[in-house]
N, C-alpha and C positions, 0 to 999 in steps of 0.2 A: 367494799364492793368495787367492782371494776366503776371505774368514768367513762363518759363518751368516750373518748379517743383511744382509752384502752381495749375496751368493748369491739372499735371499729377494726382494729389492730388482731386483736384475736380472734375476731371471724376471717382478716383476709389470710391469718396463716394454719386457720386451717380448711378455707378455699381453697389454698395452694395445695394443703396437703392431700385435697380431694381431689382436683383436676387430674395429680401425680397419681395417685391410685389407681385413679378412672381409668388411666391412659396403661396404666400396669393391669389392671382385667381385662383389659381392649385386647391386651399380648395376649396375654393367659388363653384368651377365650380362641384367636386366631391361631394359637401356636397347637393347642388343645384337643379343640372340639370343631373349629370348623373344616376341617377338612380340604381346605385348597392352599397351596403354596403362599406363603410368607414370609415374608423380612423386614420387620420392623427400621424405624429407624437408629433404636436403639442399638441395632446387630451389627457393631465397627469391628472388630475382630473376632478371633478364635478366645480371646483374652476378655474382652469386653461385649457382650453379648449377651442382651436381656432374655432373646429369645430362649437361648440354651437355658438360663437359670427358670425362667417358665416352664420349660420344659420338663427340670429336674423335680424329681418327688418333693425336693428341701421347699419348694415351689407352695405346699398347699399341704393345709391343716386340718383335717379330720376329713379329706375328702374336698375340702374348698380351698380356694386360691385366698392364699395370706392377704395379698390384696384387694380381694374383696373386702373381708375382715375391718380393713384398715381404711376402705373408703365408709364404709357402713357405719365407724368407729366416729369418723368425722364427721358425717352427717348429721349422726344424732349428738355428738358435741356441739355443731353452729346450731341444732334445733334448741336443745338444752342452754347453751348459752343464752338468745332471746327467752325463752320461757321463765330457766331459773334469775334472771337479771329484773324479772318481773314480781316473784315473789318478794316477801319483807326477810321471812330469816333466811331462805337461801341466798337474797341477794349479797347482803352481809359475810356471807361466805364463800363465796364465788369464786374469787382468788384463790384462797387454802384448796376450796376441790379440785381447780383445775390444775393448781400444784402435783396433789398428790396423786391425781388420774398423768400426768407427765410425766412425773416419774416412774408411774408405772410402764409407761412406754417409754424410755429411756432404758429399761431394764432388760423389755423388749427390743431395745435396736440392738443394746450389746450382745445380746445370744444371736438375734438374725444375721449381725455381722461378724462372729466367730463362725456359724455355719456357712455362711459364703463364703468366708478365709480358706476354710479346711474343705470342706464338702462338695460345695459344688462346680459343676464344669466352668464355671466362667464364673466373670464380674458385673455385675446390673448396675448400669450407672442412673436407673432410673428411680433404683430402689433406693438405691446413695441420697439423691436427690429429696426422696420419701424421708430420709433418718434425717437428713440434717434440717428439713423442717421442723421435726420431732425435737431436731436438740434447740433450735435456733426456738420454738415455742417456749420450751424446758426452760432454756436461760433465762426469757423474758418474765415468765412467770416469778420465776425465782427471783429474781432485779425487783417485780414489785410486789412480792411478801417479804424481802427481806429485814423491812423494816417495823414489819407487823408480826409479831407471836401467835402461833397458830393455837388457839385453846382447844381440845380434842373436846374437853365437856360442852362446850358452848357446839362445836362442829356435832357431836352426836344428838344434841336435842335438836338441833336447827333439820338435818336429817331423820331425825324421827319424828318431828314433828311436821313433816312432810311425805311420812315413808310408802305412803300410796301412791304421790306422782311419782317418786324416786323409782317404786318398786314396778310404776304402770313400763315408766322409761324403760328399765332394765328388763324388762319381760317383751314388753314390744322388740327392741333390740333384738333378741336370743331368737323371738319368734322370723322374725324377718332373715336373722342368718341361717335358721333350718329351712326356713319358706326357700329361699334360694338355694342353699345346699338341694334340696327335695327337687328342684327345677334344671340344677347341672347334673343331679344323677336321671331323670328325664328324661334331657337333651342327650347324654351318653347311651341310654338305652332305645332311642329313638334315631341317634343316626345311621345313617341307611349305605353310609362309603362303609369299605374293607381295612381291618387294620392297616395301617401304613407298613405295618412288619411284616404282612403276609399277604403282598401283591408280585411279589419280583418274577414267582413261576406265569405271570402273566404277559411279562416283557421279554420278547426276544434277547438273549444273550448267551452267556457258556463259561467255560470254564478253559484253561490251557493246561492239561497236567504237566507239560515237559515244563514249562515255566511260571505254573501254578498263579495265574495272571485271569481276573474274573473279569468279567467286563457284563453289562448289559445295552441293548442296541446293536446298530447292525456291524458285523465286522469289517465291512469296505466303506466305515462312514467318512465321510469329509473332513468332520471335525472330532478332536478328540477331547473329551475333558476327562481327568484325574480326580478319585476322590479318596483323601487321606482322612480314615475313619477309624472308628474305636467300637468293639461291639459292647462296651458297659458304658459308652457315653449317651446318656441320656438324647442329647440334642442329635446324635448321629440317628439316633431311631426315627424320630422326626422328620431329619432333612433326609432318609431315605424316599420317605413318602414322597416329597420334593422329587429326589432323582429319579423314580419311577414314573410319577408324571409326565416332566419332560422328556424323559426317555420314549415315552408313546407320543408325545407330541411332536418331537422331532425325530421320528422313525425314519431309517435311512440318512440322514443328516448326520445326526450324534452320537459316536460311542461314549457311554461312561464305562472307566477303568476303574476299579476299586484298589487301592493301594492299604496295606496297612500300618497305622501309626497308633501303637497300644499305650496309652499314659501308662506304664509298667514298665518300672526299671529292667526287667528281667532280661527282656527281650529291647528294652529303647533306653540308649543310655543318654539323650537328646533331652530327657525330662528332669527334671529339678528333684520329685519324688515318684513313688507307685502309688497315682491316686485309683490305679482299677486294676487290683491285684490277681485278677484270675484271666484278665484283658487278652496277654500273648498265648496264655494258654488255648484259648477261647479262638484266635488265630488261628495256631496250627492244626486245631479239631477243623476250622470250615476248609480251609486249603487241603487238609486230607482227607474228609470227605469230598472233595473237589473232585480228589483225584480217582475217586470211586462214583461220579458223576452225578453228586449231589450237593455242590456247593453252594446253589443258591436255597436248595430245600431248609440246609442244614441255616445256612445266613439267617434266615425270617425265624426258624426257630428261637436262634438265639437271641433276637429282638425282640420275639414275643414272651420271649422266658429269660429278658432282662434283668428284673429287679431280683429275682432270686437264683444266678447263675456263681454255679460254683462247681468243683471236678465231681461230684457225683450228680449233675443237672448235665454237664457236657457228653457223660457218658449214659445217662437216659435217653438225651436224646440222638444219641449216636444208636441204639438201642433202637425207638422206632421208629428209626428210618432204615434199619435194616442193612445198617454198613456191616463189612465182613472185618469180623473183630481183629483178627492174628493181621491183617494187612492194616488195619487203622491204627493197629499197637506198635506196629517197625516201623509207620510212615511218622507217627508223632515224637520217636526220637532221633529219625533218621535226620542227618545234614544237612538234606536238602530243604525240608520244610523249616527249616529254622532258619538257611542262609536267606531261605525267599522273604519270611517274614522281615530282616535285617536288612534285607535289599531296597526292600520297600520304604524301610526308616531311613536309610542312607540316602535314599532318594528326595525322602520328605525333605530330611537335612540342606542338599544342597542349594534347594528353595525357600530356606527359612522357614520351615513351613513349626509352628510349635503349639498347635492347640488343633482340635476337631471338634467339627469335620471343616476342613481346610479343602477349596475344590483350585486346579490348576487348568492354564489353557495356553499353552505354550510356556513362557516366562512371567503371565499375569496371573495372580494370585487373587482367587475368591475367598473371603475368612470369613465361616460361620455360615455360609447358603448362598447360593446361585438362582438368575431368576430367567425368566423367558429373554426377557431384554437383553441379558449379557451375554447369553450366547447368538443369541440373534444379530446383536454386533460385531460378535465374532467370525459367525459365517458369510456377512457382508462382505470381510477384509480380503 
C-alpha cells in the first residue's frame, strides 16, 4: 500500500495534473465557445501556441475537449486515492492499480504527442506540461512497485471483491463526462454570437482585382496591419473572428490586409512540408472570385466548409455563389493569380514570418493573434 508520504506525493502530482488541465479547458472554452477575442498566455508564437491547438479538431474527443477528460480523470483518481487507501484489499493494492491505470496514460501521451508532431497547427507547451506529469507520475509509481511483484490473482479478487465501489466509480466518472459533454453541446446550441466565419460581409472592406489585395476596414485608415493566414488552418478561422472584431472596433482607424501564406508546398516553398494540401488551391478560388467581386462571400465560405474542403467543396461553393464559370476557370490558371498568391509568400518571407496566422505592423511581428492593446499602441506612435 502506499505510506503517508507516498500518498501525500501522489495526490500533489496529480493536483498538478489537475490545475494543468483546468488551465487547458479555461483555453478550450475561451478559444471555443466564448465568443469574444483571446490570447492565452500560452500563444508565444505561430510555432508554440495552445490556442491554435485548441482550436484544432485533434483538440477534442467525441465532441469534448481532451482536457476535460484528463482533469475529470484526475479528479476522480485524488478522490479514489483517499477512498481506496481506506479499504483493506484495495488498499494492499494500490500501488499495482495506479501502475497499471499510468500506463495506460503513458500510452495515451504517446499517440497525443505523435498527433501534435504530425497533425496539428502548432505546439501546446501546456499540454507538454500535462504529459510530463503523466510520465514523471509513471516513473514514480514504477520506482515503488518495482520491488514488489504484481500478482494479477490476488489484484482480481481484491477488485472483485469490491466490484460495486469499483464499478459505482467508473459509472459515476462516464456519467459526469456525458453530463458535461450534454452541457458544451447546450452551451453551442445556446449561443446567440454569429459564426466567426460568416461575419466579414458585415465589415466594411473590398477587394483590388488589379492586385488582387483584400483588406477589411476603411481604405484611408491610419494604420495598417497585415494578416498572413491559411484558409485550412484551424486557428486562422478563429483569429478571424478576432480580426472582424477589431475591425468594427477601430473603424476608420485600422485596415487589415489579408496576405496569403498556404502551409502547401505547392504554392510556399518557405514550409518544411504540405501540411494543408488543398490550402493554395483554396487561394486562388477566393482571389478569383475576388475578382468577380465576391471575395469576401467566397472567404467565410470556406471557413465555414473547413473541415471537409477539398477541389470538389471549392467548386460547389464557387457554384452557389454564382461565379461565372468560363472566367473562374482562366483566372485559376492564369499567372496572375498565382504570381499574387507567391507575392504574398515572398512577402511573408522577408519578415520571417513561418506559421499562421502571423499579423504584421510595420517591421513588428504579432505570432498567433493580435489584441486591442497592440494596436492601440501602435496608433499612439
Amino acid at each position: 500500500m502506499f505510506n503517508k508520504k507516498q500518498r501525500v506525493l501522489m495526490f500533489v502530482l496529480l493536483l498538478a495534473g489537475l490545475v494543468v488541465a483546468l488551465k487547458l479547458v479555461h483555453i478550450d472554452y475561451m478559444v471555443n465557445y466564448s465568443g469574444t477575442p483571446f490570447k492565452s498566455f500560452c500563444n508565444i508564437s505561430a510555432k508554440f501556441n495552445c490556442d491554435a491547438v485548441a482550436a484544432s479538431e485533434y483538440s477534442h474527443l467525441l465532441g469534448m475537449p481532451i482536457a476535460l477528460v484528463g482533469a475529470v480523470a484526475n479528479l476522480f483518481l485524488m478522490i479514489f486515492l483517499q477512498v481506496g487507501s481506506g479499504l483493506a484489499l484495495l488498499r494492499e493494492r494500490m500501488k499495482q492499480l495506479y501502475l497499471w491505470i499510468f500506463c495506460g496514460y503513458g500510452v495515451g501521451i504517446i499517440y497525443l504527442a505523435m498527433v501534435t508532431l504530425v497533425a496539428t497547427p502548432a505546439l501546446c507547451l501546456l499540454c507538454m506540461c500535462y504529459w510530463l506529469i503523466g510520465l514523471v507520475t509513471l516513473g514514480y509509481l514504477w520506482s515503488i512497485n518495482r520491488s514488489e511483484s504484481l500478482a494479477i490473482g490476488d489484484l482480481g479478487r481484491a477488485i472483485r471483491g469490491h466490484g460495486v465501489i469499483v464499478a459505482t466509480f467508473g459509472v459515476t466518472f462516464l456519467l459526469v463526462l456525458f453530463g458535461v459533454k450534454a452541457a458544451i453541446f447546450a452551451k453551442k446550441i445556446m449561443l446567440v454570437d454569429a459564426p466567426v466565419e460568416m461575419v466579414s460581409s458585415g465589415v466594411s472592406g473590398g477587394f483590388n482585382a488589379k492586385t488582387f489585395e483584400a483588406y477589411l476596414g476603411n481604405g484611408n485608415a491610419t494604420l495598417e496591419v497585415y494578416v498572413y493566414t491559411d484558409f485550412q488552418c484551424p486557428w486562422c478561422k478563429h483569429s478571424h473572428g478576432n480580426v472582424v472584431k477589431l475591425a468594427e472596433s477601430f473603424a476608420g482607424k485600422v485596415r487589415f490586409i489579408r496576405r496569403d501564406f498556404p502551409l502547401d508546398q505547392a504554392c510556399n516553398k518557405l514550409v518544411g512540408r504540405s501540411m494543408h494540401p488543398i490550402a493554395c488551391v483554396a487561394a486562388y478560388y477566393a482571389k478569383c472570385a475576388g475578382v468577380q467581386g465576391k471575395y469576401w462571400q467566397f472567404h467565410d465560405e470556406l471557413y465555414a466548409n473547413q473541415e471537409r474542403l477539398s477541389l470538389d467543396e471549392l467548386k460547389r461553393i464557387a457554384a452557389d455563389l454564382k461565379l461565372e464559370a468560363a472566367a473562374l476557370d482562366e483566372c485559376l490558371v492564369s499567372e496572375a493569380v498565382m504570381s499574387a498568391v507567391v507575392s504574398d509568400v515572398e512577402e511573408a518571407g522577408k519578415y520571417s514570418v513561418g506559421g499562421t496566422p502571423t499579423f504584421r505592423i510595420g517591421d513588428k511581428i504579432y505570432e498567433g493573434n493580435i489584441t486591442e492593446t497592440d494596436i492601440n499602441e501602435q496608433l499612439k506612435k
